[in-house]
C-alpha positions as CSV (number, residue, x, y, z in Angstrom):
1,X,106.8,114.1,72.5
2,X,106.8,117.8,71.1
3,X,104.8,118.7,68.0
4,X,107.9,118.4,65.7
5,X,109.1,114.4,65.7
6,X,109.6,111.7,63.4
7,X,108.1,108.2,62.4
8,X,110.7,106.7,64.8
9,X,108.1,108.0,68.0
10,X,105.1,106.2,67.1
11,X,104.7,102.5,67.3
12,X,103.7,100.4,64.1
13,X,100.5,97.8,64.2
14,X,100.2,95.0,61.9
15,X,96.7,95.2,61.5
16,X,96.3,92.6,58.3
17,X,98.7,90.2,57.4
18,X,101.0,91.7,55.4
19,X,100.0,95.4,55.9
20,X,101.8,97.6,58.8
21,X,100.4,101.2,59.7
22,X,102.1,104.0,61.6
23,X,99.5,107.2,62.7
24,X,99.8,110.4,63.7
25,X,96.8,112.6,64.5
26,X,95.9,116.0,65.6
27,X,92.2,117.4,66.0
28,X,90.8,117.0,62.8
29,X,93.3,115.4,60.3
30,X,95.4,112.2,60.2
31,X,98.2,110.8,58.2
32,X,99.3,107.2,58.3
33,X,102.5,105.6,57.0
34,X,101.8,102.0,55.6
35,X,103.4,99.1,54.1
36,X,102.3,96.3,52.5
37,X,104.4,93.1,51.6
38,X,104.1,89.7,50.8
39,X,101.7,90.3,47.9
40,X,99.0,92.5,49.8
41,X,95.3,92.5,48.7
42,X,92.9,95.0,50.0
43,X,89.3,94.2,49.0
44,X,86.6,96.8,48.3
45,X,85.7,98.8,51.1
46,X,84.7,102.6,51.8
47,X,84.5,104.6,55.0
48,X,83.4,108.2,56.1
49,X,86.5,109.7,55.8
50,X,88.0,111.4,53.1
51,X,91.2,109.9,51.9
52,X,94.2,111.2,49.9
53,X,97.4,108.8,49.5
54,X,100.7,109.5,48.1
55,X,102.9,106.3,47.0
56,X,106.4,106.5,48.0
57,X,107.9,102.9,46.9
58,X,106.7,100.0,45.1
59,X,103.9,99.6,42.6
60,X,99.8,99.3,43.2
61,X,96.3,98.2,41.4
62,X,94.5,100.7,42.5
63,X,90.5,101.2,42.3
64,X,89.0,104.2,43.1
65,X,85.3,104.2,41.9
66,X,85.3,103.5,38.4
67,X,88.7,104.5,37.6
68,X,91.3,101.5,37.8
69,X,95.0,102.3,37.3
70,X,98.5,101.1,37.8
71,X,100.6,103.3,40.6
72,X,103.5,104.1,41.9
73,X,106.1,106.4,43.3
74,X,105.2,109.7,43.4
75,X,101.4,109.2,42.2
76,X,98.7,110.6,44.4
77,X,95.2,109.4,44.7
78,X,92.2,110.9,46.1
79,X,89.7,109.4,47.1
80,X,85.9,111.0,48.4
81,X,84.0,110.3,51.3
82,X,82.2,107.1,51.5
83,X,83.6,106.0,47.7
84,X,84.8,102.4,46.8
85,X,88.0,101.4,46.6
86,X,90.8,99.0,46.3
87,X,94.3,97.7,46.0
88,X,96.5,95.1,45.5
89,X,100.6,94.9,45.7
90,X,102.4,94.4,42.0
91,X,105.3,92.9,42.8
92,X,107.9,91.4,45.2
93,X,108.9,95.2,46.2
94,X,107.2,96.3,49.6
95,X,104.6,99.3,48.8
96,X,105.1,102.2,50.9
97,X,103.0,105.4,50.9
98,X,100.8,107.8,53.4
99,X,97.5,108.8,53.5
100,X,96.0,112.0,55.3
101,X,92.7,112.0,56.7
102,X,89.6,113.9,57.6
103,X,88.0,113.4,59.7
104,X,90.6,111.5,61.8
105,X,90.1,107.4,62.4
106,X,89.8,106.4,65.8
107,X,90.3,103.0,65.2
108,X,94.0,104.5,63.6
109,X,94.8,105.9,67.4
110,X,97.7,103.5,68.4
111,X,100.5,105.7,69.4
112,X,98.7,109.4,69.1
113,X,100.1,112.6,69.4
114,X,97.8,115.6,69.2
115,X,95.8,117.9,71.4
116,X,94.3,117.2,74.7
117,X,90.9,117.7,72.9
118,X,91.2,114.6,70.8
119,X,93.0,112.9,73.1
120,X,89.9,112.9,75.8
121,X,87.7,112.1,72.4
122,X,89.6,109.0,71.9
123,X,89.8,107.8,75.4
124,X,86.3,108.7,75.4
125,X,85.2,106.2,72.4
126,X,87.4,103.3,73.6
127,X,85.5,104.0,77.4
128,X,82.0,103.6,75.4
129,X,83.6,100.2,73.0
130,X,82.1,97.3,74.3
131,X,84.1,94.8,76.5
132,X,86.7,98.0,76.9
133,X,87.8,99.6,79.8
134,X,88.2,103.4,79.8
135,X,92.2,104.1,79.3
C-alpha cells in the first residue's frame, strides 16, 4: 500500500453488533470510518484520546458532556480528552461518519498503514497483551 489509497485497502471489523469500523493510522493521528445499523446504541463511555467526528449519512442522539443534540449529515462534534459521551441511531437509515484521533487507538489497529515507527509500537503492545503472541 502507498500513502495515497482508499477505504477499499483496509479491512472492516464488526466490533459491536451493529456497528462496523474501518482505520487508518499514521504516527500520531487516526481516523476511522463507521457504521452503525440496526438501531445502534452506544452507552456512556470516555477514553484518553481526543475525538472529533464528522457525520456523513443518517441521523444521531448525540451526548457530549452536558450538551445533547440531534445530528446529522454534515455536523461535526468534538469531543475532549477523557469527556463523556454517547449515541444512539434515529432511524432505519444506516449512520455513517469518521472520526480522527489523537493520540492513535491501538485497539483500532486492524488493517494499519503508517510508519515503521508505529508499526513496531503496535506489534510491540499486542507482544506485551496477555494470552498474545508477538505478530
Amino acid at each position: 500500500m502507498g500513502q495515497i489509497t482508499t477505504w477499499d485497502e483496509f479491512p472492516t471489523v464488526e466490533y459491536v453488533r451493529g456497528v462496523s469500523r474501518q482505520a487508518v493510522s499514521g504516527e500520531k493521528v487516526m481516523m476511522t470510518r463507521i457504521v452503525y445499523r440496526d438501531g445502534v446504541v452506544i452507552p456512556e463511555h470516555h477514553h484518553p484520546a481526543e475525538q472529533i467526528m464528522l457525520v456523513e449519512r443518517g441521523r444521531l442522539w448525540a451526548k457530549v458532556g452536558d450538551e445533547e443534540s440531534e445530528v446529522g449529515p454534515g455536523s461535526l462534534l468534538v469531543i475532549p480528552s477523557d469527556w463523556i459521551h454517547a449515541f444512539r441511531q434515529l432511524g432505519d437509515e444506516d449512520v455513517v461518519f469518521y472520526e480522527c484521533f489523537a493520540p492513535i487507538r491501538l485497539e483500532y489497529l486492524v488493517g494499519f498503514k503508517g510508519p515503521d515507527r508505529s508499526l513496531a509500537m503496535m506489534r510491540e503492545a499486542l507482544a506485551e497483551a496477555p494470552g498474545k503472541e508477538g505478530g
